[in-house]
N, C-alpha and C positions, 0 to 999 in steps of 0.2 A: 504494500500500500504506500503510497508516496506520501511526502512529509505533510502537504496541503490536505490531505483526506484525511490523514490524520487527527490533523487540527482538527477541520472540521465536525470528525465524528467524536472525538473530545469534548468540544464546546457543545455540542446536542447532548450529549450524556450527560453532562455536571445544568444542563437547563430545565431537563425532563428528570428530577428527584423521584425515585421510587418510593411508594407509598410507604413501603417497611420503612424507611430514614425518617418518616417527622412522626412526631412525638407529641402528643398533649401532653401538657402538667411539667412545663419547666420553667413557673411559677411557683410550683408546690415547696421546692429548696428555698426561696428569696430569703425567707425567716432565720435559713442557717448557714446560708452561704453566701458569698460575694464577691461575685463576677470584674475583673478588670480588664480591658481590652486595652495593646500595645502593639501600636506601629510605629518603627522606627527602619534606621536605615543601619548597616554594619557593612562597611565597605569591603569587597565589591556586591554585598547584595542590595538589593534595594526593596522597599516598602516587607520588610521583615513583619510576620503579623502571628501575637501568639495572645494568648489569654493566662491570667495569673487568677486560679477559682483559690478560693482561703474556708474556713471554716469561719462565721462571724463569731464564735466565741474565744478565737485564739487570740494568742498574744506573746509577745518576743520574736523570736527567727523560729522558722520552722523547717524540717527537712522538707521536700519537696520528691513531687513525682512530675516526670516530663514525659506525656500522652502522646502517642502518634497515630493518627488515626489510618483505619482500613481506605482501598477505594481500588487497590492494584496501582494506588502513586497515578493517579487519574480524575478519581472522582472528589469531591469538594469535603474539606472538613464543613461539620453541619453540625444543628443541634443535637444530634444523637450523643454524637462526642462529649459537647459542653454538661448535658444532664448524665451524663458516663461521669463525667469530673466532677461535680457537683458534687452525686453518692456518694464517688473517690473522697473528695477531701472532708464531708461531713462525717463520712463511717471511721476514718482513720485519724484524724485530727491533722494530717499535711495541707501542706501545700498541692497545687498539682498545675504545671504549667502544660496548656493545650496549645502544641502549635497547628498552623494552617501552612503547613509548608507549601513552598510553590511547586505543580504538579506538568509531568509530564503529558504530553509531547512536550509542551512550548519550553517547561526547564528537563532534560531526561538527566539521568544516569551522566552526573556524580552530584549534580545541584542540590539537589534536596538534603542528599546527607551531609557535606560542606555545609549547606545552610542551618540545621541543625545543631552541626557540630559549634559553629559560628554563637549558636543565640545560649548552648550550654555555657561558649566561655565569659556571655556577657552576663549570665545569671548570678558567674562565682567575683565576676570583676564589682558589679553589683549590688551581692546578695543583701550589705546592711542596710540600704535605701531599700532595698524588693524585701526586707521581713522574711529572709532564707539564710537558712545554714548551710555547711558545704557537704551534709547528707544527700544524697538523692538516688533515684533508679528512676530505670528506662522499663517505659511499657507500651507495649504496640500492638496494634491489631491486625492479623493479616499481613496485607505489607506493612501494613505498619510493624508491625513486629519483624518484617526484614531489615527495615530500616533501623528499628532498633537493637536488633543483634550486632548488625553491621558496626553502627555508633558504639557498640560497646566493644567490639575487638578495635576497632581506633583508638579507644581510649583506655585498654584495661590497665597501661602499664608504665600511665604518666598520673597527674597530678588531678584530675578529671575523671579519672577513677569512678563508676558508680558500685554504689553498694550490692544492687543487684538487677536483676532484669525480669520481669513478666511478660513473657511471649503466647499471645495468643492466634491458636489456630493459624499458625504465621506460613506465608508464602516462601519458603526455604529454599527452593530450587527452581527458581526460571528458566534453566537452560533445558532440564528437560521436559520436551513433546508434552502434551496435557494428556494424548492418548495413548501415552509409551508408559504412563503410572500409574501405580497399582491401584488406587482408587477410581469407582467410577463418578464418573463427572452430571450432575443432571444438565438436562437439555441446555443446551447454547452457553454454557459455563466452560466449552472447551474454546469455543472461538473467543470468551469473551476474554479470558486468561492468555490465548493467542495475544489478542490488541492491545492487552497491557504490557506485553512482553515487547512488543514493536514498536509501543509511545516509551515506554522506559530506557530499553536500551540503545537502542538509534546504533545500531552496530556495534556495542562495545561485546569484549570477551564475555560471554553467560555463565561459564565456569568457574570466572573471577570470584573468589569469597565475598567480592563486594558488593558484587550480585547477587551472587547465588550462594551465601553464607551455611547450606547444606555440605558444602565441599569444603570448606575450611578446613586444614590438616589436624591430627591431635595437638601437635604441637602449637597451632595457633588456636585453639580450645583452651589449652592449658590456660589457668590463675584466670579464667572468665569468673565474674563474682556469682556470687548463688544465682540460681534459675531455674524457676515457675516456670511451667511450659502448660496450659489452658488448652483440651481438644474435645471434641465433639465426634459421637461414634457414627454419624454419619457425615461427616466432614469430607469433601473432596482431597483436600493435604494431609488425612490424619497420619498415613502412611511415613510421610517423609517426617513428620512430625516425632512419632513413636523413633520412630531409627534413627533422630537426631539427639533424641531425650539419651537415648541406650550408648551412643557416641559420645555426650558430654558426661555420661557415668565414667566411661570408660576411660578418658580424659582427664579424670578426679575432680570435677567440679562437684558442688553439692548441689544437686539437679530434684526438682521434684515435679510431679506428674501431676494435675488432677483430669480425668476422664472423665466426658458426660456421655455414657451410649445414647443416648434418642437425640443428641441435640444436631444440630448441623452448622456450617458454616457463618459466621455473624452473629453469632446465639446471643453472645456476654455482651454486646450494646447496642444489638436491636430488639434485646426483649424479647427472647425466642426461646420457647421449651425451656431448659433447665436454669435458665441467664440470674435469674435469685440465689440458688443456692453459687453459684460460680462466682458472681460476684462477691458474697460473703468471703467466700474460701479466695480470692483473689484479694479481697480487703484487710483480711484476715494476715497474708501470709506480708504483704507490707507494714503493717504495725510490726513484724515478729524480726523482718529484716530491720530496720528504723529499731528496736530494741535492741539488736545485739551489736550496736554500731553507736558512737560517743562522738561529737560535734569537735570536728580540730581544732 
């Protein structure tokens, strides 16, 4: 598909929001939480755009969680995400910053995670103005969760360090075929994972770990901080998912599982089958990371 079709069928996707993404009742939080929107600029990026949700009862610095949302690195952070963070920072007492990274085609493969990388280091340059400590973890959905794996082998072994990682139902291997994996795909969820692979990568290597964070060697697994791996037993990725979990054991990371068999893909923040108890158990296991960890 050439670069112009691309666009286009880009911009028609993120126009036409599917029903499962909006959400009544994200009013219902107002009373315990408190939404701040930030756009700024960090050179060479421009119009950088993220949200800082807080719990309204805290007070001093707080660790923080930094949200990436699902879409295959295409489709638009939404409300879904922000009432995701909302729960996130009322159930846990954090912080949690949402960003709205800039999305493929028009930025592909390596923009978003640069950019990323970029607004973590303005959160720690920051943090006593932003009411954060230099605690925090990465948590992603889908791709989001590529991007946030990714972010954290960038980071595991400098000063940006996270404490841990929450990877949901995450998109681990791009390079390979949708129809060459063990899991079956329902209807039109193979060509649509195609178009995302074709807006993100624009030619680059798919086997790169940067991409495709599934192929990362042990040796670059190694000293990854703790990780939540979030899957649904009807999930198109659960496959790669399970045999990543098994890979990062074998690695010595201290890696944990939780499985929902009935749920499927996008379950934990679109409100899908088992998405209550996942989220608890996902709320749950950030309080216990943020405990075993003491503010530098």
């Amino acid at each position: 598909m050439r670069r112009e079709d691309l666009y286009r069928k880009a911009d028609e996707m993120r126009a036409n929001i599917p029903a499962i993404f909006q959400f009544a009742g994200m009013d219902e939080l107002d009373a315990v939480t408190i939404v701040d929107e930030v756009r700024l600029e960090l050179s060479p990026f421009q119009d950088i755009h993220f949200y800082i949700v807080k719990p309204k009862a805290a007070s001093g610095s707080l660790p923080f969680v930094v949200n990436l949302h699902g879409g295959g690195m295409v489709r638009n952070h939404g409300e879904r995400d922000i009432l995701f963070c909302r729960r996130l920072a009322f159930q846990t007492g954090c912080a949690v910053i949402s960003i709205d990274y800039h999305l493929a085609p028009q930025y592909p493969y390596p923009y978003a995670l640069d950019e990323i990388e970029a607004i973590i280091r303005y959160l720690f340059e920051k943090q006593e103005i932003l009411g954060l400590d230099s605690r925090y973890i990465l948590c992603g959905q889908s791709s989001g969760g590529n991007l946030a794996l990714v972010t954290t082998l960038r980071l595991k072994d400098g000063i940006y360090r996270p404490q841990g990682q929450i990877l949901c139902y995450s998109w681990l291997d791009i390079h390979t075929n949708p129809g060459n994996k063990a899991d079956n795909f329902p209807d039109g969820r193979k060509e649509l994972y195609d178009f995302y692979k074709d807006c993100y990568v624009m030619g680059a290597n798919t086997k790169d770990w940067e991409i495709s964070p599934f192929f990362a060697s042990e040796s670059e697994l190694e000293r990854l901080p703790a990780t939540v791996i979030v899957e649904g037993g009807l999930d198109e990725l659960r496959s790669e998912n399970m045999q990543f979990f098994r890979r990062l054991c074998d690695a010595g990371v201290h890696a944990v599982m939780f499985y929902y068999p009935d749920s499927v893909h996008g379950f934990l923040v679109n409100q899908m089958a088992d998405w209550k108890n996942a989220q608890r158990d996902v709320f749950q296991e950030i309080i216990k990371m943020f405990e075993l960890t003491e503010d530098k």
